[in-house]
C-alpha positions in Angstrom: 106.9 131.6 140.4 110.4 131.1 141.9 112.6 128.6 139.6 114.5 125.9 141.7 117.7 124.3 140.1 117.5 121.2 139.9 120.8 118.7 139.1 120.8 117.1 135.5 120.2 113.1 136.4 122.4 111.3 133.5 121.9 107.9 133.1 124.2 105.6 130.7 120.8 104.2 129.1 121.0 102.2 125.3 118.6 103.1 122.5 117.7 99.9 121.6 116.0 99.3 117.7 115.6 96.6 115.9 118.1 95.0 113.2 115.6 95.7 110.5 114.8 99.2 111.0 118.9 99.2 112.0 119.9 98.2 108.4 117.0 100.7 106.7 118.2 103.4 107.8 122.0 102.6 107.2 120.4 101.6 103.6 119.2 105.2 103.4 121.8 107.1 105.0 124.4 105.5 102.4 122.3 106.5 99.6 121.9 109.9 101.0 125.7 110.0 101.5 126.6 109.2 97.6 123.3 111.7 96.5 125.7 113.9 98.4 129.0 113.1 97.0 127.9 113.3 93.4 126.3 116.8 94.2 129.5 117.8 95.0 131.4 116.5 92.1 129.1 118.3 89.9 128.6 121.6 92.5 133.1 121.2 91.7 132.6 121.1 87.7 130.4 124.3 87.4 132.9 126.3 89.6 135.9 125.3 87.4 133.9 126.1 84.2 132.7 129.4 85.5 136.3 130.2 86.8 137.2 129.4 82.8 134.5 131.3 81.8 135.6 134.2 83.5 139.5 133.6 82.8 137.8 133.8 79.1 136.2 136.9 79.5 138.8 138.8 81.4 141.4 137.7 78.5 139.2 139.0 75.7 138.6 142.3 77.2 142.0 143.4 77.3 142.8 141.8 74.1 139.9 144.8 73.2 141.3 147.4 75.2 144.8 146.6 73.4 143.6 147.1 70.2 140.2 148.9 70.8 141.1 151.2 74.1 138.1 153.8 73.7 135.4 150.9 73.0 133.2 150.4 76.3 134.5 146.7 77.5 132.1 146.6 80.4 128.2 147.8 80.9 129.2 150.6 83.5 132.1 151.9 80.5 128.9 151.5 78.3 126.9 153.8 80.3 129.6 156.4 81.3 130.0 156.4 77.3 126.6 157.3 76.8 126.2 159.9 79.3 129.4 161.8 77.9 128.1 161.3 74.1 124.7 162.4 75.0 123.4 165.0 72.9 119.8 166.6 74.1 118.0 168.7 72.3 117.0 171.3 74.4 
């Protein structure tokens, strides 16, 4: 099977629809478009409170490491702390 290239034909043709189905779907497509908009109002409101919560956390960690340096801030710390405390009996 040989393939033979053939020249895209273009024509300048209109999609024609009627008004109804016209204003329908502008109907839903504005809907869809503020369903959109508030998603990313509140998609904007959880990143700034987990950035806060965050902030919040970093801030009382080294409050604890100022006053509390050899308490384990972080679960790795924990562990590490608990493998060099480890007492087996053996």
């Amino acid at each position: 099977m040989t393939r033979v290239n053939i020249p895209k034909q273009t024509t300048n043709t209109k999609m024609t629809i009627e008004k109804e189905y016209a204003i329908a779907f502008l109907k839903i497509f504005d809907k869809r478009t503020d369903d959109l908009m508030i998603m990313q109002e509140e998609m904007m409101k959880l990143q700034q409170e987990l950035f806060h919560e965050k902030w919040k956390f970093r801030h009382v960690s080294r409050l604890l490491k100022a006053h509390a340096p050899n308490e384990a801030v972080s679960e790795e710390e924990l562990i590490q702390t608990i493998k060099d405390t480890d007492i087996t009996d053996g």
